[in-house]
N, C-alpha and C positions, 0 to 999 in steps of 0.2 A: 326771828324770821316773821313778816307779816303775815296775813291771810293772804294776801295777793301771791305773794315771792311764793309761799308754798302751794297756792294753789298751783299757780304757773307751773312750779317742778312738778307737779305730781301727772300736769297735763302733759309734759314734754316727755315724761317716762311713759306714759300711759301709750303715749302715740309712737314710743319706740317699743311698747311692747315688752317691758319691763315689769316688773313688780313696782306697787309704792304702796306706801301704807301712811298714817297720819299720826304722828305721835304727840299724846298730850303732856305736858311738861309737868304741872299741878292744877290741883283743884283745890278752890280755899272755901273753909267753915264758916260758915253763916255768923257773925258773931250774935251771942245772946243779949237781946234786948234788957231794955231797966226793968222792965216787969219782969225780970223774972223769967221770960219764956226760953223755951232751949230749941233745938232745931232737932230733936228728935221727938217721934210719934208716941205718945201716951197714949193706953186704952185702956179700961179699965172693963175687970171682969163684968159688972153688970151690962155693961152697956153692950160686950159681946154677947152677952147671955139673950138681951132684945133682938138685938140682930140676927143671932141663930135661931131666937125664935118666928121671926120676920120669914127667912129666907127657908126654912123646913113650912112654913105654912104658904108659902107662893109657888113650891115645889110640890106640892101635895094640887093646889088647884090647880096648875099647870098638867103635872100629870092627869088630873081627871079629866082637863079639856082634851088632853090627846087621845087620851083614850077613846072620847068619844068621836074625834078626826077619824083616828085610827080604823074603828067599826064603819063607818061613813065612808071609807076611804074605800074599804075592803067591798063593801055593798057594792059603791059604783064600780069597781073596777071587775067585778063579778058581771054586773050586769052589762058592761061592756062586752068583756067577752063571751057572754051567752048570745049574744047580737052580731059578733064576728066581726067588730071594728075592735081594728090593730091596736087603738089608744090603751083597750083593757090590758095590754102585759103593761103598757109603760105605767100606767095608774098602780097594777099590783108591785110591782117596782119599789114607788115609792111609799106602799102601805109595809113593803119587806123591809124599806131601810130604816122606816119608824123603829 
């Protein structure tokens, strides 16, 4: 069956209100090239090792910028409501979902 022929069914069910679903028949493996290469993912430990150390040290600055959002956040939305504009709950809002 084409792409067409089943789209078509799947629109003529659709519009009677039926179920369709799309069923795939197979899927073929990459074949591996002369070099040598395979179509699965190699990693090697060191280079996770850079990585997790990459990603724990962007996570460490990340956290410190919010932190300081955070405080900054909470200022203004204080001194919003000391001034009795409405903005100050929705500011503290989103200093609460931080």
């Amino acid at each position: 069956m084409s792409f067409e022929e089943e789209w078509s069914y799947l629109v003529s069910q659709a519009e009677k209100g039926q179920s369709a679903a799309t069923r795939i028949n197979h899927a073929t493996t990459p074949a591996v090239g002369g070099d040598g290469a395979s179509p699965d993912l190699v990693v090697r430990d060191d280079q996770l090792g850079r990585i997790g150390n990459i990603a724990a040290s962007l996570f460490r600055q990340i956290q410190s910028a919010a932190d300081e959002a955070r405080e900054a956040t909470f200022s203004a939305a204080t001194s919003l409501t000391n001034q009795d504009i409405d903005m100050g709950s929705g500011v503290l809002s989103v200093h609460d979902a931080w």
